[in-house]
N, C-alpha and C positions, 0 to 999 in steps of 0.2 A: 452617471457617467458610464456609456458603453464602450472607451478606447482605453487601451490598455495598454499604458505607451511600457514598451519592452525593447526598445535599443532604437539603433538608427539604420540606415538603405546602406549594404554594401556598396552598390551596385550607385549609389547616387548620396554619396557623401556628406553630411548631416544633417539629412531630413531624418526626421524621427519616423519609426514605427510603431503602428497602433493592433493590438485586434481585439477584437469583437468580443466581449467580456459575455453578451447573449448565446451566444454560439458554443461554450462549456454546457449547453444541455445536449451534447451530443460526446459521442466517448471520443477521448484524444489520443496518440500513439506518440510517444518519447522514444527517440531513439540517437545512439551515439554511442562508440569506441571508448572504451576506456582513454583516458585525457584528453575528450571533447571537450571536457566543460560542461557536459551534463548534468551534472546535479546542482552545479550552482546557477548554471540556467536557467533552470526546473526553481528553483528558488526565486530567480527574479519572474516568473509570473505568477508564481501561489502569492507573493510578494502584493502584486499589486491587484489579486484577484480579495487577498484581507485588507486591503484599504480600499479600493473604489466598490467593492461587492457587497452584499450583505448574503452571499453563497459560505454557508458551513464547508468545512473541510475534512474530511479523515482521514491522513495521512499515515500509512504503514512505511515504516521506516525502521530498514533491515539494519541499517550501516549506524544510526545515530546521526544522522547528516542533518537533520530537521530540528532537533531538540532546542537550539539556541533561538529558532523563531519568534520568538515574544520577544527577543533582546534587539533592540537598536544600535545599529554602526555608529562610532561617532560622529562619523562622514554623513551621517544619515538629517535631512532636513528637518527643520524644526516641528513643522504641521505636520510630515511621515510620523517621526519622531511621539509625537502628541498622540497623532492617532493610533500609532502601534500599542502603546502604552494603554487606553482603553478599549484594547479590541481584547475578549475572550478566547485565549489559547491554552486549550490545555496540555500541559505534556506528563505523558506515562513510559516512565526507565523500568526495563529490564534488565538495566546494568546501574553501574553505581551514577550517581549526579545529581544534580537540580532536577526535582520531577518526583510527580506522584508514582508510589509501585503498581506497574503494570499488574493487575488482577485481573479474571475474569470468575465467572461459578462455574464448577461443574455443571450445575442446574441451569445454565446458559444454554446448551447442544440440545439441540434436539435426541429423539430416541436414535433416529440411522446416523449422527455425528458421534453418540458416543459407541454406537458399535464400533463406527470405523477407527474409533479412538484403539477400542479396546479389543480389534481385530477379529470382529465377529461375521462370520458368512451366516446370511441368514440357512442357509439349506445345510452347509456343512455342521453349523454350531446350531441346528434350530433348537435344541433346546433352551440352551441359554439367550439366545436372542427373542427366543420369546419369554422368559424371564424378565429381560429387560425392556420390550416393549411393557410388559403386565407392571413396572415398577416404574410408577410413573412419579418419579423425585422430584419436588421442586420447591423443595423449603429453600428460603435464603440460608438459615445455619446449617448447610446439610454437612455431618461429620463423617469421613470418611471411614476412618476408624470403626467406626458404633454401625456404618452400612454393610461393611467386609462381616462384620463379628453375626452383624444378623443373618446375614446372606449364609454365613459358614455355619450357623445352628441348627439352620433350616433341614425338616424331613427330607424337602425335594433334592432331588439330586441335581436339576438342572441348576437350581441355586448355590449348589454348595458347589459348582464347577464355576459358576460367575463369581464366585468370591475369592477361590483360587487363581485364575485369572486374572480381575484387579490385582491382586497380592503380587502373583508372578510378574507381570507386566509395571507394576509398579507409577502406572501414570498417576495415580489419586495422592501420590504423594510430591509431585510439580510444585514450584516453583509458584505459577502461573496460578492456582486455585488458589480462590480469597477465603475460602473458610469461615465465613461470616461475617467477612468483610462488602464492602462496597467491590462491583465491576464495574471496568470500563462502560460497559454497554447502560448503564446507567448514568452514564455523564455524556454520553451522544445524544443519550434522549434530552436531555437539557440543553443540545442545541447550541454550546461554545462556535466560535465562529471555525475555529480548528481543535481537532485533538489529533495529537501526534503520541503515534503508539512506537517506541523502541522496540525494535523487536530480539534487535541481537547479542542481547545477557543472559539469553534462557541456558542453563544445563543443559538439558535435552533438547535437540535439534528438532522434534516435530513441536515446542511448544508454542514457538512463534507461528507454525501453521495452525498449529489448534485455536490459538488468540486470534487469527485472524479469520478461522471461521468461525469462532463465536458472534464475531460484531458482524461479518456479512450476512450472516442466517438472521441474527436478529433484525438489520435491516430488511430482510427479505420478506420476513414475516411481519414489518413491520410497512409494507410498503401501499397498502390501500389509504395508506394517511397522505400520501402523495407530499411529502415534505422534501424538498430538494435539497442532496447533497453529491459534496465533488469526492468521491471516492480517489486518491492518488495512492497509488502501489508502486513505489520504489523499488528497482529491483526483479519487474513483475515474473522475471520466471523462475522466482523461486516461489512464486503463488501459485503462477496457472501454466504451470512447463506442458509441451506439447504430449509430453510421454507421463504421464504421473506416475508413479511406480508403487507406492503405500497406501493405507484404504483413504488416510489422512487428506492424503495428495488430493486421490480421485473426487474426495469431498470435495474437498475445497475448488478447485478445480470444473468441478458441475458448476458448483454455488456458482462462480463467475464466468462461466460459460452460462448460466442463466440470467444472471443481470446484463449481460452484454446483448443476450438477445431482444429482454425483453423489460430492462429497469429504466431503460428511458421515460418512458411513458409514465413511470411511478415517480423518477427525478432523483433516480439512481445511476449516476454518471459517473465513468469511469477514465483518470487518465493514467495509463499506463508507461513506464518509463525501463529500459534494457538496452541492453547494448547489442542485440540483434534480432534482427524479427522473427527469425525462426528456431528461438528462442520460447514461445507464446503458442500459447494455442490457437492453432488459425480458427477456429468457430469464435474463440474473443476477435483477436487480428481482422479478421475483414468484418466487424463489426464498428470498427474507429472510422470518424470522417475528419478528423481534423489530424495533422500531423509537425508534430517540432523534430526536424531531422537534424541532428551536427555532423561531425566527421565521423563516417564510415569508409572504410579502404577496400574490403572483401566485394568482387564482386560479384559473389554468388549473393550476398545481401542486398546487393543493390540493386539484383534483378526482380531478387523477390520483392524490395519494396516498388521497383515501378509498376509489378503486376498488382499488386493489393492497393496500391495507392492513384489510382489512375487519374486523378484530379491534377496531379503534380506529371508536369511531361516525365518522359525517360533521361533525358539530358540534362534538366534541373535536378533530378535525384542525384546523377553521375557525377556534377559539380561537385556534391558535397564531400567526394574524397581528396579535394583541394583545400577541402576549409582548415581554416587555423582553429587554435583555442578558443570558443566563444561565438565565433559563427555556426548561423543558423539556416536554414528553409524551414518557410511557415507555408504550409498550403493547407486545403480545406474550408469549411465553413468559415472558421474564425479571424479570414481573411479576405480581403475582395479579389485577389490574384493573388498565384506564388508570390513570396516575397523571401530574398534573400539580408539575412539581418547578422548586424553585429549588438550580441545582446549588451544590455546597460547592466549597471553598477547593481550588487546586492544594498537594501537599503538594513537587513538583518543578519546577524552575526551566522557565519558559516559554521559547523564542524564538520570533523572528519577532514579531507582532504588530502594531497600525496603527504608523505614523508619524505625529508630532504636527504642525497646521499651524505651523508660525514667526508670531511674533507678534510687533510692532513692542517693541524693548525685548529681544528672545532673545538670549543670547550666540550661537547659530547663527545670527545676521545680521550681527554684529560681524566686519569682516575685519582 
């Protein structure tokens, strides 16, 4: 099955909408206002991309929105139903709930990630960064502990300042390191049809960027096996903001400015979701051929997307600051012409979503 029915024709009242379930081997651009109906939009096509595809999924999800995906609505049909039920979804909490704990290794990063982890200039710090290139870790039990204690024994003085370091900066003692546990990046190799990484329980606010280049770098490194997958970055610029500002960032930030450029080919596909385009790094941004726009109002946004998105006229773009909750523009490859959609039903359980105001009379005001 290549249609991939996702709502019905604004514009021509209960004909269904289909697209091109092929056409995900090109990156896709998510875009829409806070209460578009974004994210559960974005849900109804991974929705039907894990039931008619056999496309793995990686979902980085900042907010928790994604986590309930293996779960079935009861609204949800029976054969949906059935088949959600043996499709392989994995989900990894970095906050409390249903879900394996988000891990990754230390020994996951490369030598230039854990610099950047550990805020090392190769020119300014080279001695210690060349320390840490010359210490090439890669035990699964690597103890952090027992690595600090060695590094601080050490004659070399460059050593005993990268021990200092770790200690000061305190990242080896995260959350996020499995300690001889099982990572994530070992259960993408197993090829689940989705894993869905939680990102936003970390203590430390760079850990979800470091999680997230752990599993990109590894894909990267891991890309001459040409195994396809759909990369989705919820959120995406708190990945690949236009300005990065930490070494963290600029990693991370390269990492997918390189897959945008050139992970196609490898069947590293990315679709990226935000609620403004300039938002993103334009070396990713004009790398997308396909595009899901909902309600945007700004229109300095909406200039910018008719010049990056030239597939899609100027005046279909400008429509979309009329859409209501849940209307769409699909334009690009995975469509045969614009199309203006009202998307369909989730067939999986949401979370996240608004908070309702309390209204005199609510049992949440009652103490």
């Amino acid at each position: 099955m290549t249609g991939l029915s996702i709502g019905t024709d604004v514009d021509v009242p209960g004909e269904s909408v289909t697209i091109d379930a092929r056409r995900f081997n090109r990156h896709t651009f998510w875009c829409g206002q806070s209460g578009s109906g974004k994210t559960y939009a974005l849900g109804v096509v991974l929705e039907q991309l894990l039931l008619h595809t056999e496309l793995p999924m990686l979902i980085l999800d900042p907010n928790a929105d994604f986590v309930r995906l293996p779960e079935a609505r009861e609204s949800a049909g029976e054969a949906d139903a059935a088949r959600l039920a043996e499709t392989d979804i994995r989900v990894f909490r970095s906050s409390k709930g249903r879900g394996e704990p988000l891990h990754a290794r230390y020994t996951d990063l490369s030598p230039a990630s854990k610099a950047a982890l550990l805020q090392l200039d190769p020119i300014a710090d080279a001695e210690e960064y060349n320390v840490l290139l010359r210490t090439d870790v890669r035990a699964e039990n690597f103890d952090s502990v027992e690595a600090v204690a060695t590094l601080r024994a050490s004659t070399d003085p460059g050593e005993v300042r990268l021990s200092y370091r770790m200690e000061n900066l305190q990242v080896l003692e995260w959350d996020l390191w499995s300690r001889g546990a099982g990572s994530v990046v070992d259960v993408i190799d197993q090829r689940p049809r989705a894993t869905v990484m939680d990102l936003g329980g970390f203590t430390h606010p760079a850990e979800s960027k470091v999680a997230a280049l752990a599993v990109l770098e590894h894909l990267w490194t891991r890309r001459e096996g040409r195994e396809p997958i759909l990369i989705v970055i919820d959120e995406a610029h708190n990945i690949c903001p236009p300005d990065p500002t930490t070494d963290v960032e600029r990693a991370l930030t390269r990492q997918l400015v390189q897959i945008a450029a050139e992970g196609r080919k490898f069947g590293l596909w990315l679709l990226l979701s935000t609620q403004r385009p300039n938002k993103i790094h334009p070396n990713v941004l004009s790398q997308c051929d396909n595009l899901g726009l909902m309600r945007v109002n700004s229109p300095r946004d909406l200039v910018e997307l008719a010049e990056v998105f030239g597939f899609a006229g100027e005046d279909q773009i400008r429509r979309s600051a009329s859409f209501v909750q849940g209307q769409a523009l699909f334009a690009g490859g995975f469509v045969s012409e614009p199309t203006f959609v009202q998307m369909g039903r989730r067939i999986t359980e949401e979370s996240g979503g608004d908070v309702s105001v309390p209204l005199r009379g609510d049992r949440s005001l009652q103490r």
